[in-house]
C-alpha positions in Angstrom: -3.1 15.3 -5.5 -5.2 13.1 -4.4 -9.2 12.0 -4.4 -11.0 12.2 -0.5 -14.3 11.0 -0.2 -16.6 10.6 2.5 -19.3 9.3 4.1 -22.7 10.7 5.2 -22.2 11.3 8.9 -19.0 11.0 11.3 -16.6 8.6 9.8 -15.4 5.8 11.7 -11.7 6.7 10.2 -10.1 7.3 7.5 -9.1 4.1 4.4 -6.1 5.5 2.2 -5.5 3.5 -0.7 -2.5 3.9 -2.5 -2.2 1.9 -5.9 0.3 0.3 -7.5 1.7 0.5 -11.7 5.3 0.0 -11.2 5.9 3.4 -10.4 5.2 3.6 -13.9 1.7 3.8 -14.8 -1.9 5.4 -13.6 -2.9 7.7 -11.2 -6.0 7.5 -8.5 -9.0 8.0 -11.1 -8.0 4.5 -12.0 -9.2 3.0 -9.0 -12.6 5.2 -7.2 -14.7 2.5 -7.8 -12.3 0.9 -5.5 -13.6 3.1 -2.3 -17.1 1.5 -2.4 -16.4 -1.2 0.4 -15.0 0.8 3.2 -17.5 4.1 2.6 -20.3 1.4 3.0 -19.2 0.0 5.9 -18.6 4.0 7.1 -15.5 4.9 6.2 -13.8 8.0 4.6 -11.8 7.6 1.6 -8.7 9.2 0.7 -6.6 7.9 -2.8 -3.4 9.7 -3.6 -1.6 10.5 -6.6 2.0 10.8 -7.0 4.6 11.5 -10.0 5.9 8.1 -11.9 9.4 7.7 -13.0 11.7 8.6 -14.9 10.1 12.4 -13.6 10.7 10.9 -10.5 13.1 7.9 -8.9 11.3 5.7 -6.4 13.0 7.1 -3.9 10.9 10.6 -4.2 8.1 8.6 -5.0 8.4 7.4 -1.0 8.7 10.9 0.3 5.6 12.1 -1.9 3.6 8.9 -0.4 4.4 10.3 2.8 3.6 13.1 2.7 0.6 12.6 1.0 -0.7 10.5 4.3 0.4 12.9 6.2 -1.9 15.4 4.6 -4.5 12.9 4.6 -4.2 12.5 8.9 -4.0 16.2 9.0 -7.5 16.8 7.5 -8.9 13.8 9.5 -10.0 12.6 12.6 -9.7 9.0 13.8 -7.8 5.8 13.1 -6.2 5.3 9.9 -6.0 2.3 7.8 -3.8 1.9 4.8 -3.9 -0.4 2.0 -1.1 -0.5 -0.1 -1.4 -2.1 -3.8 1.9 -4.4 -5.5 4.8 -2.1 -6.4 3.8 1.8 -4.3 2.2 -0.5 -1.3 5.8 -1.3 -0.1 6.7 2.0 -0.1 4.0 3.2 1.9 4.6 -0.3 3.8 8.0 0.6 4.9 7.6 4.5 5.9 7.0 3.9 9.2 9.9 1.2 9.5 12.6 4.0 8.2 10.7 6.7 10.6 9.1 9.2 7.8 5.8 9.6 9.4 5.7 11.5 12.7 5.2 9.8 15.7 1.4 11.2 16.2 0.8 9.3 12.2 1.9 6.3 13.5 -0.2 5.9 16.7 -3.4 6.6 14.5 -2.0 3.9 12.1 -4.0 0.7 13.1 -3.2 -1.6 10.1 -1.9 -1.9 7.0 -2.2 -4.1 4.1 0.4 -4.5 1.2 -1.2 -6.3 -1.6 1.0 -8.5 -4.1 3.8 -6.8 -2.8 7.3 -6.5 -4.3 9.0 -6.6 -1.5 12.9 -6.8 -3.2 13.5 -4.9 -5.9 17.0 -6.3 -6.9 15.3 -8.7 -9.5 14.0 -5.5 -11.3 18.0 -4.4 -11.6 18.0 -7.0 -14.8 14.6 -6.0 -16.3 14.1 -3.1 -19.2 12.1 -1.3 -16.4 15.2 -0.5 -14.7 16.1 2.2 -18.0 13.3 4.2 -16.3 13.7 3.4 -12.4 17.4 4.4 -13.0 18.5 2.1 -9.5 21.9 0.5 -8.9 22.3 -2.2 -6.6 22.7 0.1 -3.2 19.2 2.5 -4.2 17.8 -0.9 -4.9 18.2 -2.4 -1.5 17.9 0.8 0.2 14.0 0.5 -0.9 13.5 -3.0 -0.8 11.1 -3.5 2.8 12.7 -7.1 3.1 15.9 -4.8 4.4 13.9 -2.6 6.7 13.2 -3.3 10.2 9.9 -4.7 10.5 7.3 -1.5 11.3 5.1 -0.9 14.4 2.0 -1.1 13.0 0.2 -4.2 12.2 0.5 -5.7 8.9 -0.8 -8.2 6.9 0.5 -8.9 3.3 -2.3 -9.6 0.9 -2.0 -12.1 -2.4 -4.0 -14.1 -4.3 -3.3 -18.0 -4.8 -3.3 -17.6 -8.7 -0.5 -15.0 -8.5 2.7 -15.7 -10.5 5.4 -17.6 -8.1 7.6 -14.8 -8.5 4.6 -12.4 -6.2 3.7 -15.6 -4.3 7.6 -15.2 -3.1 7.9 -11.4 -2.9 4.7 -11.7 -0.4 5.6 -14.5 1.3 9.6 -13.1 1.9 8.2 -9.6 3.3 5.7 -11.7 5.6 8.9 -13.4 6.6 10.9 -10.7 7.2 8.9 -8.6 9.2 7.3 -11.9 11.1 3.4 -10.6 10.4 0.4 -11.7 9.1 0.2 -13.1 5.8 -3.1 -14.1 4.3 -3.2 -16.0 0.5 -6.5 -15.8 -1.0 -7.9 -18.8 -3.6 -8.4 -18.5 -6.6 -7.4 -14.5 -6.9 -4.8 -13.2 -9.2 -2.8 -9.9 -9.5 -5.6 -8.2 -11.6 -8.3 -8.9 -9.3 -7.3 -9.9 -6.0 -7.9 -5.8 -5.1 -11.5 -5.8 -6.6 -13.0 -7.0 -3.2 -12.0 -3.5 -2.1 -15.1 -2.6 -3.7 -17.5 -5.4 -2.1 -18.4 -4.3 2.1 -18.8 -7.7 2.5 -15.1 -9.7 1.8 -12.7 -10.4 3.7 -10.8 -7.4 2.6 -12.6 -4.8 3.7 -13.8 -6.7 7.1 -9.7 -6.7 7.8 -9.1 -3.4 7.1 -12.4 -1.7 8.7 -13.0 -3.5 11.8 -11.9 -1.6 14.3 -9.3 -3.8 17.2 
């Protein structure tokens, strides 16, 4: 499932959002509001939904990502941005890296933009969380981006200064490992660093909506 709104007019491309929750938590109502900057700057929308775990391990929760944008690109025209939000983000991040999306997805991919990313999930093998992710140490590296080859597709990994140190490193390690762009914004935190989604005019949305 997932939410498509557009603008009046030919869009410019198509924005996919998909958010984050720790594979645990919230769907894509959560987060419309969220599709005000890049409709405004002439954009269509799209905002998937996908199964949490324990229905699900974060394995399927790739493949239904995938999918999902692949649905989106089939109903579109256009270039395709993708911003990807803290846990889901490097999933969607890494698809094209482990060669899910077709090769006809990929060209029309221009950029895409994990925000807060957790970008090695071995850390999450010691936290109660893990009771519901069900992950050993080989599913755990196996969808950790920092052990994918870097994708084709432009990237730049998105967090605010006022994270925790343990995002500040996840974001900073994936901007490492996959030698892209990596952009740390003052004075934003984990809840809010995705609000200027919503605003045409940040810095955000001028990344992801002006067109290379």
């Amino acid at each position: 499932m997932f939410a498509h709104i557009t603008t009046e007019g030919e869009a410019k491309g198509t924005f996919i959002f998909v958010h984050g929750g720790y594979w645990l938590k919230y769907d894509c109502s959560y987060w419309s509001h969220l599709a005000a900057g890049a409709l405004a700057r002439g954009w269509a929308v799209a905002m998937p939904t996908y199964d949490l775990c324990p229905t699900v391990r974060i394995a399927g929760i790739t493949q239904q990502v995938a999918q999902a944008v692949m649905t989106i690109a089939s109903a579109a025209t256009g270039p395709i941005r993708l911003e990807v939000h803290t846990t889901v983000g490097k999933q969607a991040a890494r698809m094209d890296a482990q060669g899910i999306m077709p090769a006809d997805v990929r060209r029309r991919l221009i950029h895409a933009v994990p925000i807060s990313p957790v970008a090695d999930l071995a850390p999450l093998l010691r936290t109660s969380m893990n009771d519901d992710f069900g992950m050993d140490t080989e599913m755990a590296r196996a969808e950790s981006p920092v052990h994918q080859p870097a994708p084709d597709v432009p990237v730049t990994v998105w967090v605010g200064g006022d994270e925790r140190p343990s995002f500040l490193e996840q974001a900073q390690g994936l901007a490492q490992a996959w030698g892209c762009g990596h952009a740390v914004i003052s004075g934003e935190h984990h809840f809010n660093v995705i609000e200027a989604l919503s605003d045409p005019a940040s810095d955000l949305i001028s990344r992801l909506t002006t067109l290379p």
